[in-house]
N, C-alpha and C positions, 0 to 999 in steps of 0.2 A: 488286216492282211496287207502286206507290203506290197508297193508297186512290183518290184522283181519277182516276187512270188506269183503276184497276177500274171506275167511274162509269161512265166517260165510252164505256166497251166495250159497255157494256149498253143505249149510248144508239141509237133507233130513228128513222130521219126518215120521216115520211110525204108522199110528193111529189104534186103533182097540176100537171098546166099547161092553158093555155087556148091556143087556135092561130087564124092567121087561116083555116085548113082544113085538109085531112085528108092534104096531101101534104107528107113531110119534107124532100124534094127542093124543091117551089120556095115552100112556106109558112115562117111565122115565127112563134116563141111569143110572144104577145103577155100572159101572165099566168105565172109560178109560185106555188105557195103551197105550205106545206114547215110540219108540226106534228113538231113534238120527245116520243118517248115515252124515260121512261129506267125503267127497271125495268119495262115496260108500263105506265105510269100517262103522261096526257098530262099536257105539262108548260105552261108558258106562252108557254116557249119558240118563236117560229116565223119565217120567214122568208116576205116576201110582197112583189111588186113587178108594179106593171104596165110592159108594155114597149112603148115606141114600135117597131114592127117594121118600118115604112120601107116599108110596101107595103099597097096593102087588104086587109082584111079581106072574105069572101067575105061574099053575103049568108046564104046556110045555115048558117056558121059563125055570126057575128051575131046567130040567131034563136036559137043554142044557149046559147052566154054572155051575151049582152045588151051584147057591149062594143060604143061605136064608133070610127068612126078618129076622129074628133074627138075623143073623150073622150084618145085616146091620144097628141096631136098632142104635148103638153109634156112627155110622160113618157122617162124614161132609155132607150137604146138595149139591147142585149143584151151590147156590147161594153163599155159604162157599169157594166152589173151584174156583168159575170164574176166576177168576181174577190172578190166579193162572196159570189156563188152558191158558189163551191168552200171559200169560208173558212166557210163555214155548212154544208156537207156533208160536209166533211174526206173521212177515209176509212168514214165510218158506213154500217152498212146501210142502206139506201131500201127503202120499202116502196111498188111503185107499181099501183096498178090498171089491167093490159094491158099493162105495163112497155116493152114494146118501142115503142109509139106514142112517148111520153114521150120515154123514152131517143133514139131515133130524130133526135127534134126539138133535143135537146139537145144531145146530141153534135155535129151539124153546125155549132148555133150556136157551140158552144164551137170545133171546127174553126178555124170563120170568124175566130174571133177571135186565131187563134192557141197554144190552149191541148190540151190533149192533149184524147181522151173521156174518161169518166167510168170507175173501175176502182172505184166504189164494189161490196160486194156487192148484189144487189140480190133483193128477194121480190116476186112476182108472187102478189097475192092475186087473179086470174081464176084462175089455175091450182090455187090452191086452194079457190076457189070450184066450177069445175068438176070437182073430185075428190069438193066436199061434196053437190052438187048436180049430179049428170050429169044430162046432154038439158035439161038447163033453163036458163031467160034467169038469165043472172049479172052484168047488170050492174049497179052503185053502188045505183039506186031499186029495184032487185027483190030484192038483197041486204040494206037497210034493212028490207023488208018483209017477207022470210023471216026476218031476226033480229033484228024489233023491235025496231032501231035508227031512234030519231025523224029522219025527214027531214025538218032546218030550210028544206032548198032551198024558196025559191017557185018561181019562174018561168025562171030560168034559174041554170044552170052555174057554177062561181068557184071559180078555184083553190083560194083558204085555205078554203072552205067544202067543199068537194068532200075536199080534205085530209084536213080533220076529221072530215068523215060516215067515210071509209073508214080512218083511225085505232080509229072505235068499230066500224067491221065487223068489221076484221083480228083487233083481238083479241075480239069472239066467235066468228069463226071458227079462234082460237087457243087463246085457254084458256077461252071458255065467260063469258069477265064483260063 
């Protein structure tokens, strides 16, 4: 096995999406954002697109990312990025917070599009958050705040930001740096 190939094993993506709402069934991802760790160190690496989702956005979702459908009016479809999205994921591990939301959303769209789901392996750091931290809230800003990881978030949500924040969780919830 080639050195580059050794690399490229060790390489980690961290996923995060934005939705017009909380159902995978008739909502649409309207953000991903995806940070590259390779040896656990982030790289510069990342993948980021906002998506025209071809339907509104709810207003409780909206209040959480801050996106709106105007803003998303010129932006690429989902069917525009596929192919895009799988060439930047290959077969790497994903690292997702709640993983099944995520995945849920993705997979459909990729369905829609004609493309298989995703057989990436995939790490659920709620599930290891919940094993660090029983009975307690484990999500993204209470995990920054139990592991003194800085949250740049102002006011709302964003995939490649949300990404990043839980790149620095993962690994102090991994190896402690």
């Amino acid at each position: 096995m080639n050195k580059e190939l050794k690399m490229e094993r060790k390489r980690k993506l961290v996923l995060d999406t934005e939705t017009t709402g909380l159902n995978f069934e008739s909502d649409k991802i309207i953000e991903i954002g995806i940070v590259e760790l390779k040896d656990n160190i982030l790289t510069q690496n990342y993948f980021h697109e906002y998506i025209n989702p071809e339907i509104s956005i709810s207003l409780s979702a909206q209040k959480i990312h801050g996106i709106s459908n105007d803003f998303l009016m010129d932006k690429p479809t989902f069917t525009t990025i596929a192919q895009k999205f799988l060439d930047f994921i290959k077969d790497d591990v994903l690292i997702i917070h709640n993983a099944e939301f995520d995945t849920n959303f993705i997979d459909k769209e990729l369905q829609e599009c004609g493309f298989n789901k995703m057989k990436n392996y995939i790490i659920d750091t709620i599930k290891i958050a919940k094993k660090e931290f029983p009975g307690q809230t484990v999500n993204l800003d209470a995990l920054c705040r139990k592991l003194s990881v800085a949250n740049t978030r102002q006011d709302y949500h964003g995939a490649l930001l949300d990404a990043n924040l839980l790149s620095r969780v993962y690994l102090k919830l991994t190896t402690g740096k």
